[in-house]
C-alpha positions as CSV (number, residue, x, y, z in Angstrom):
1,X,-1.0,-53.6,-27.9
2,X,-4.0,-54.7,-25.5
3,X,-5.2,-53.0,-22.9
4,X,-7.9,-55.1,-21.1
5,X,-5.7,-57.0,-19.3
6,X,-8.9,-58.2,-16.6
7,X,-8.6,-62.3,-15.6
8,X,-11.2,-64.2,-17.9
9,X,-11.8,-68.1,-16.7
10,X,-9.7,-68.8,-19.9
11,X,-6.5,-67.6,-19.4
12,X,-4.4,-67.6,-22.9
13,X,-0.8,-68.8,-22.1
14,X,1.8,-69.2,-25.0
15,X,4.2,-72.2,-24.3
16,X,7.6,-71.5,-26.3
17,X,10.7,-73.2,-24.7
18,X,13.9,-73.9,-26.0
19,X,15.1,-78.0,-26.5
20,X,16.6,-79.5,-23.5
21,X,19.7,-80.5,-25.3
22,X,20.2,-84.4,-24.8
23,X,17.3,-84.9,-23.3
24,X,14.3,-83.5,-24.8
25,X,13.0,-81.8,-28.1
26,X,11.4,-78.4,-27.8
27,X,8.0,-79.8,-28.5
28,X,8.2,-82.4,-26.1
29,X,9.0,-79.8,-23.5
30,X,6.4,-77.5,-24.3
31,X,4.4,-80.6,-24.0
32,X,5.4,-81.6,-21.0
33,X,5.0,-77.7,-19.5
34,X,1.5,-78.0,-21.3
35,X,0.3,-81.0,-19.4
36,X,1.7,-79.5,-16.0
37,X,-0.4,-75.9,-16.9
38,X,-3.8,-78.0,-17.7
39,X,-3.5,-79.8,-14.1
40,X,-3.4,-76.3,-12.7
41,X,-5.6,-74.5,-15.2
42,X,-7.8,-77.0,-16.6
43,X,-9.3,-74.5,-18.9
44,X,-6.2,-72.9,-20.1
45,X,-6.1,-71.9,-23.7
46,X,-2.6,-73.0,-25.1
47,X,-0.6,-72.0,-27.6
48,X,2.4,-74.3,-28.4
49,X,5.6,-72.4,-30.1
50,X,8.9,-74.3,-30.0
51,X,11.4,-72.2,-30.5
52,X,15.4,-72.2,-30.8
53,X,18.4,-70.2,-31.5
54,X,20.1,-71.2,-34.3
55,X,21.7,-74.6,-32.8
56,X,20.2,-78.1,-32.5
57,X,16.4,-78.2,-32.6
58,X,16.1,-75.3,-35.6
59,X,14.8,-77.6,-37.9
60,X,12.4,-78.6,-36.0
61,X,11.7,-75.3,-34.7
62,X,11.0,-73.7,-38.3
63,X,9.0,-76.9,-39.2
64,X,6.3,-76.6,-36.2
65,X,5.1,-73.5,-38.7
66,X,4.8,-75.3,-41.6
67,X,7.0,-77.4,-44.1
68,X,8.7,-80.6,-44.8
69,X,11.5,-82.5,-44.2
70,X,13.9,-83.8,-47.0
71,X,16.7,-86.0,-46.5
72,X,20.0,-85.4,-48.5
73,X,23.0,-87.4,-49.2
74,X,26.0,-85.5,-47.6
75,X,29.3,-85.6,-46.2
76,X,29.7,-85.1,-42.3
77,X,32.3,-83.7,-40.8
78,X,35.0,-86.9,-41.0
79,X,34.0,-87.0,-44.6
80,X,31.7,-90.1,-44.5
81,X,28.7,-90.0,-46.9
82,X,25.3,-90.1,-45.1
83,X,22.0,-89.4,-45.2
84,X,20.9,-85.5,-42.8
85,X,17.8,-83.8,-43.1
86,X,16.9,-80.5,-43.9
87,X,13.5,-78.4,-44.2
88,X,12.1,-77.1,-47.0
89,X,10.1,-73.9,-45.8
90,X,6.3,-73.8,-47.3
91,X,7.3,-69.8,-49.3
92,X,10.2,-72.5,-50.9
93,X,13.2,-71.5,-48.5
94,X,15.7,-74.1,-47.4
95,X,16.7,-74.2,-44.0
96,X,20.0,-75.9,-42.9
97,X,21.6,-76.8,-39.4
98,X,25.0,-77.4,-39.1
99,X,24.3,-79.1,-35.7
100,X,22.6,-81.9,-38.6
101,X,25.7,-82.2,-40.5
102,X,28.3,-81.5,-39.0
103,X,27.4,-81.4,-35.6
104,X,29.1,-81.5,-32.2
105,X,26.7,-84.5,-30.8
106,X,28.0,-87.0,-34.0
107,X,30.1,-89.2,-32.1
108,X,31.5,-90.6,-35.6
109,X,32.9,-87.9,-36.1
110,X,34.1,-86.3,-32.8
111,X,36.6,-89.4,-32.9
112,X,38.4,-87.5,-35.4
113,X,41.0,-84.9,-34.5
114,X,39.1,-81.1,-34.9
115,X,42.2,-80.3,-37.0
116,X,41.1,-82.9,-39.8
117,X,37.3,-82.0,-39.6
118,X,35.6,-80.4,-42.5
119,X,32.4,-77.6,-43.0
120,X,32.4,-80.1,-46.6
121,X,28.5,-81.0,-45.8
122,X,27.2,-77.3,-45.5
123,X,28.4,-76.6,-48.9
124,X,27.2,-80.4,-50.3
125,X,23.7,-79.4,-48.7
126,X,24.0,-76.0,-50.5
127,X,24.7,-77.4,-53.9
128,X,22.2,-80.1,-54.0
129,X,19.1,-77.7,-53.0
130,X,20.9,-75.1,-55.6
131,X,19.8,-78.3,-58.6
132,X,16.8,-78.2,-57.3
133,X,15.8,-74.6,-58.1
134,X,16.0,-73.0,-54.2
135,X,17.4,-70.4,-54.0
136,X,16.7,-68.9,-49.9
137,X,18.9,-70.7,-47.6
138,X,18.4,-70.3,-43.5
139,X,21.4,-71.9,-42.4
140,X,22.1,-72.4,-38.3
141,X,25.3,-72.0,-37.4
142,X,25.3,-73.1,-33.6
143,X,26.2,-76.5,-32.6
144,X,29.0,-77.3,-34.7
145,X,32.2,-79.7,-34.2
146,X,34.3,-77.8,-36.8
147,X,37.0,-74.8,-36.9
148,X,38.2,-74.4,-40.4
149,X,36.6,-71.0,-41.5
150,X,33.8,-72.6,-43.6
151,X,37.1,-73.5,-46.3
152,X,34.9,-77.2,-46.4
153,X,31.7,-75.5,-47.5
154,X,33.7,-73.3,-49.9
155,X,35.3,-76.3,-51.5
156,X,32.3,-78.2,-51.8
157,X,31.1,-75.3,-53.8
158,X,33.8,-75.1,-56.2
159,X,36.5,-73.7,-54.2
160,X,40.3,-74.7,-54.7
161,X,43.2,-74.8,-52.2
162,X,46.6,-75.4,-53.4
163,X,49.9,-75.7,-51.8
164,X,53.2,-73.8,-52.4
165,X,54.3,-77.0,-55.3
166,X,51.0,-76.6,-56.7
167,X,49.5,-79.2,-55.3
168,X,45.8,-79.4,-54.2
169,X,45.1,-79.7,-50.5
170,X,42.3,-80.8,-48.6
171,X,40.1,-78.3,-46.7
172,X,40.9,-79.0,-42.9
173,X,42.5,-76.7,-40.4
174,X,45.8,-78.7,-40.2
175,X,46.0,-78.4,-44.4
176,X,45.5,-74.8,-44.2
177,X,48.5,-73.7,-42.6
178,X,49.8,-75.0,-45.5
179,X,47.9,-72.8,-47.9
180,X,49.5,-71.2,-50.7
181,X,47.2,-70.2,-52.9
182,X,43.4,-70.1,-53.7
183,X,41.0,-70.6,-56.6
184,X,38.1,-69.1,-56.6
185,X,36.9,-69.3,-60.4
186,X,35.1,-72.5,-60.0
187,X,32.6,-71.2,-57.1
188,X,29.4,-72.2,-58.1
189,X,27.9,-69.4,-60.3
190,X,24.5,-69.8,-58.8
191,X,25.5,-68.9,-55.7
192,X,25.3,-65.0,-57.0
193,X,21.3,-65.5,-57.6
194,X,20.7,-67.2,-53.9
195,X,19.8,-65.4,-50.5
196,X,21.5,-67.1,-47.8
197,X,20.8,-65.9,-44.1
198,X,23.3,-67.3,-41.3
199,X,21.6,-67.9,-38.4
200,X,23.8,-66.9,-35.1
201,X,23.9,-66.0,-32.0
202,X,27.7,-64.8,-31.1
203,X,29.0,-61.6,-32.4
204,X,33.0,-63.2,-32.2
205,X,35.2,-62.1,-35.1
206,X,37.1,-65.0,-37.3
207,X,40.2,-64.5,-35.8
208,X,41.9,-63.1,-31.9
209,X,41.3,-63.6,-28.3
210,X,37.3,-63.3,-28.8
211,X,37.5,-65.5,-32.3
212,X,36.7,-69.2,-33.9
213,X,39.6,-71.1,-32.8
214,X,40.2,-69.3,-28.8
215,X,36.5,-69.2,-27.6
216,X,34.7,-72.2,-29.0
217,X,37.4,-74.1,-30.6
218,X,38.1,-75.7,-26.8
219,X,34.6,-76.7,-27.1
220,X,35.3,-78.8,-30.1
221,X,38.8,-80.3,-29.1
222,X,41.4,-77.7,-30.1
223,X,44.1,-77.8,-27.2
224,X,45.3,-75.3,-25.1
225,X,48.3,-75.2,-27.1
226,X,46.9,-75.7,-30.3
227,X,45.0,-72.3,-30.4
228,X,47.7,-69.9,-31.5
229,X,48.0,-72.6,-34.4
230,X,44.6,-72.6,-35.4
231,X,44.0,-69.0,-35.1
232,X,46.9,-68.4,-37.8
233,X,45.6,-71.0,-39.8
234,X,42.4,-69.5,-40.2
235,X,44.2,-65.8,-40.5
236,X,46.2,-66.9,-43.2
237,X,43.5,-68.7,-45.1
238,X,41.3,-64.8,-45.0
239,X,44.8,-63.3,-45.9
240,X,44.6,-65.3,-48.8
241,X,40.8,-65.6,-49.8
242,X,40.1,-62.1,-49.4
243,X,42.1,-60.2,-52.0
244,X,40.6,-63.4,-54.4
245,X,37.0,-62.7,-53.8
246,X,37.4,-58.6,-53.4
247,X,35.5,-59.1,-50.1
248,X,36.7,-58.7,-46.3
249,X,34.9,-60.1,-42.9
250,X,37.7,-61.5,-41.1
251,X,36.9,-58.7,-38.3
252,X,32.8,-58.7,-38.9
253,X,30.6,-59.7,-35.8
254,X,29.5,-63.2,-36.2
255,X,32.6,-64.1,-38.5
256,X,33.5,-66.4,-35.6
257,X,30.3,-68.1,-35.6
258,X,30.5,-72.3,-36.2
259,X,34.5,-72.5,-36.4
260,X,34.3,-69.7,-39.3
261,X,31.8,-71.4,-40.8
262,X,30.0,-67.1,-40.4
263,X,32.8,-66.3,-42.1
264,X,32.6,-68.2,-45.1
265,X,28.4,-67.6,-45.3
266,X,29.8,-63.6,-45.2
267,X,32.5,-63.7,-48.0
268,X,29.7,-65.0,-50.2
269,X,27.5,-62.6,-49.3
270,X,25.1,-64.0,-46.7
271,X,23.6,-61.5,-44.1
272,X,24.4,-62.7,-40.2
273,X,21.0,-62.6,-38.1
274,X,19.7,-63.9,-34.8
275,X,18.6,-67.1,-34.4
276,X,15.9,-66.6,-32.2
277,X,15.2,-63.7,-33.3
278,X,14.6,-65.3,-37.1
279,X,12.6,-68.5,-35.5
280,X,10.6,-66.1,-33.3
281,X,9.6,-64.3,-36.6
282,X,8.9,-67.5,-38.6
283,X,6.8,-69.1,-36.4
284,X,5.1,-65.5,-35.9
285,X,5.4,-65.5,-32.2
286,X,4.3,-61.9,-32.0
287,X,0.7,-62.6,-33.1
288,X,0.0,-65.5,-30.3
289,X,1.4,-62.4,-27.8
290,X,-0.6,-60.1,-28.5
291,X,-3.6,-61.8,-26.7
292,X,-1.5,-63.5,-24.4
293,X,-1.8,-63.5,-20.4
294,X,1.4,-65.2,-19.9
295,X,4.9,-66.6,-21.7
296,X,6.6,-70.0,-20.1
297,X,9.9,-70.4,-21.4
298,X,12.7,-72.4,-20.9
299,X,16.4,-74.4,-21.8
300,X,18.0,-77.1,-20.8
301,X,20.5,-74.8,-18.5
302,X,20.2,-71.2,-17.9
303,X,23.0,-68.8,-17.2
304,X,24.6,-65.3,-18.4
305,X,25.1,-66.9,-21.4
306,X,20.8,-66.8,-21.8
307,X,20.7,-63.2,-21.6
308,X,23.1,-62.8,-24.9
309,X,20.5,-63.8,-27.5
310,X,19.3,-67.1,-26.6
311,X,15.7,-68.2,-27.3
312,X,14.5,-67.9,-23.7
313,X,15.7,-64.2,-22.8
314,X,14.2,-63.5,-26.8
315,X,11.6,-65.0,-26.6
316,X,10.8,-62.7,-23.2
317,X,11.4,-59.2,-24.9
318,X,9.3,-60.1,-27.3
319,X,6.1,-60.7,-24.8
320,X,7.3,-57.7,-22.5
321,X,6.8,-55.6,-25.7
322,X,3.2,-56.6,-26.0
323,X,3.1,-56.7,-22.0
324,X,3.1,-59.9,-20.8
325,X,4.9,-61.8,-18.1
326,X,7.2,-64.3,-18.9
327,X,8.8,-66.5,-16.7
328,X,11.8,-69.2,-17.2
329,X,11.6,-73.0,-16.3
330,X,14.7,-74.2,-17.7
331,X,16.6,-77.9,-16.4
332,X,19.1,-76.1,-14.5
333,X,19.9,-72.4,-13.4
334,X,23.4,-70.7,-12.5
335,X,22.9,-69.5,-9.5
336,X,25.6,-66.2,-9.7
337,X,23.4,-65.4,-13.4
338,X,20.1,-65.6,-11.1
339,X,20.1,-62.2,-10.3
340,X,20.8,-61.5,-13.8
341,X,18.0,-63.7,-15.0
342,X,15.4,-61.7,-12.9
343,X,15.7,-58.5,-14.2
344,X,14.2,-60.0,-17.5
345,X,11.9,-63.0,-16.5
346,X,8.7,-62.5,-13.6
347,X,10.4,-66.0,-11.9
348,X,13.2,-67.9,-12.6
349,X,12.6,-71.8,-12.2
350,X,14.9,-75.2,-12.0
351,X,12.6,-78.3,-12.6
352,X,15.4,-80.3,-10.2
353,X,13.8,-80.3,-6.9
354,X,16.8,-81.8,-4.9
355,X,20.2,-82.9,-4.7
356,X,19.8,-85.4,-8.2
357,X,22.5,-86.9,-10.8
358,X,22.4,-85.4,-14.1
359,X,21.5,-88.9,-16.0
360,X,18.6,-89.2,-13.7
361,X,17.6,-85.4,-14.5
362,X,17.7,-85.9,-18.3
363,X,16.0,-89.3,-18.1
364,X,13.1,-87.6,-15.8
365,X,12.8,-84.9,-17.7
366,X,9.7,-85.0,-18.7
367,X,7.9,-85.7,-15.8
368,X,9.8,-82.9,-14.0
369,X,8.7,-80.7,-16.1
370,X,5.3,-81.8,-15.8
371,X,5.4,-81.7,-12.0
372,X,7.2,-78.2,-12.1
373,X,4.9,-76.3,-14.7
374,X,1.8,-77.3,-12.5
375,X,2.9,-76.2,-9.5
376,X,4.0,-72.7,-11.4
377,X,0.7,-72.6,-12.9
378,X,-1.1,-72.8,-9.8
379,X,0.9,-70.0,-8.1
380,X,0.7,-67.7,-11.2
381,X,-3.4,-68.7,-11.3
382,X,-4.4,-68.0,-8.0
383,X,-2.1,-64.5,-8.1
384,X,-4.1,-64.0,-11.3
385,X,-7.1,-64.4,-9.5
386,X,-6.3,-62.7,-6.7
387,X,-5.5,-59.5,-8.8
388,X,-9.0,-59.4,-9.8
389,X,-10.4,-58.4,-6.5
């Protein structure tokens, strides 16, 4: 860890926000924060480092370190065959986000009931990049529009559902509470030479008050009424799958994660980490730290929910462990999670000056942020400064 912390003329300030989701990708927000710092500190040594948690913005996340892009021919979550990328890691590892595929932002999809949606995508990704020789998947988990237990990404694997006559259902919520009995012999063999990482940043079991179907599947569409009906779909489809596979993680942490999509990614042996934490790792945050005099952060909203693994509040314990200040400019803060917040970051910013709409704020975003990280920079500078004497 350094110890000369003494104010140089060229302070070193690493720039790693979170996207502003709807608005903004992480890059163009550390861009933006970037622009505002240089207006303050016009001889500011930068370091950009997107980063993200597991949800939308991953891929592009992981890619800012190196990579490419590949776009695959998939199914979504209605079923309709289109084109999504994913990244294809420079040591060969294949990084996939649900947020992509089958994601909560695809309008095309949202139209249909949550109850008919399918994980199918996740497991056509999987078993294209299988043909192709990769064997290391990343795959995000956050984001996502379904709640079936990752049964779609089983079945597009090699899966089989069958009813009590024998016949073979699809692999949507609604046809699982009609489940009977399960298949598993035609899983895709490869599957037992790949190491696949879920990338998550809930701890929720599959099933219960804190599972899939009663804590996000509102999120997603499932009525208030309809959550006793999903939770016992997805209940009975582990009931079922888990004496067929010899595996159980119905009650694991992060079983929960993406609809039971962390579920599925467990029963075939996948390990459950952080998001953050795995972005913050690949991107090798740590190293641009260790020099660092000061961590900007940031989200599109901030609020308890920041301090339970999200990029931001990671992305801070990693700088406090090489002892450097970080501090949070995110589009919006919760003001009962402020105090929270401020046991963690040195300043806890919203880039809305006034009373403002929220289209305006997303559309503005960029100069807000701007505006905001100058007049930051300048405070922090001139404490800086003043420390020296």
């Amino acid at each position: 860890m350094p110890t000369d912390r003494r104010p140089t003329s060229a302070p070193v300030i690493v720039i790693a926000p979170d996207s502003f989701k709807g608005s903004l990708t992480a890059r163009q927000v550390a861009d933006a924060i970037g622009r505002g710092i240089l207006q303050a500190i016009p001889d500011a040594r930068l370091h950009f480092c997107p980063i993200a948690d597991g949800g939308e913005g991953t891929l592009d996340a992981m890619l800012h370190a190196g990579g490419k892009t590949q776009m695959i021919k998939l199914r979504d979550a209605s079923g309709r065959l289109r084109e999504a990328p994913v990244a294809i890691l420079p040591n060969g590892t294949a990084v996939i986000e649900s947020a992509e595929i089958v994601g909560i932002t695809d309008t095309h999809a949202m139209a249909l009931p949550v109850g008919s949606r399918s994980t199918e995508g996740i497991g056509d990704a999987i078993r294209i990049l299988l043909d192709q020789g990769i064997r290391s998947f990343l795959i995000a988990l956050g984001g996502s529009s379904t709640n079936d237990g990752g049964a779609g990404m089983l079945c597009a694997l090699g899966l089989k559902l069958y009813d009590a006559a024998g016949a073979l259902l699809p692999s949507s919520p609604v046809a699982l509470q009609k489940l009977a009995r399960i298949d598993t012999s035609g899983l895709d063999s490869r599957l037992a030479e790949a190491s696949i990482t879920g990338m998550s940043d809930v701890d929720n079991p599959l099933c219960g008050d804190k599972g899939a179907s009663a804590v996000f599947g509102p999120q997603k569409g499932v009525q208030p009424e309809q959550v006793a009906l999903f939770d016992q779909a997805l209940a009975h489809f582990a009931a079922l799958l888990e004496p067929a596979t010899g595996r159980q993680a119905a009650t694991m942490a992060g079983a929960g994660a993406a609809g039971g999509l962390g579920y599925a990614l467990l029963m075939l042996g996948a390990q459950l980490e952080s998001g953050a934490e795995t972005v913050c790792r690949h991107i090798g945050l740590d190293a641009y730290l260790q020099n660092a005099d000061w961590l900007i952060t940031g989200e599109g909203r901030s609020d308890i929910q920041t301090l339970h693994g999200k990029a931001p509040f990671v992305a801070a314990r990693h700088a406090r462990s090489f002892g450097v200040d970080s501090t949070l400019l995110s589009g919006a803060i919760d003001q009962q999670a402020l105090t929270a917040l401020r046991q963690h970051f040195t300043g806890c910013f919203s880039i809305v000056l006034g009373p403002v709409s929220l289209a305006q704020a997303i559309a503005e975003a960029d100069q807000l942020l701007q505006a905001s990280a100058g007049q930051i920079a300048a405070v922090w500078h001139a404490g800086r400064a003043h420390g020296a004497h």
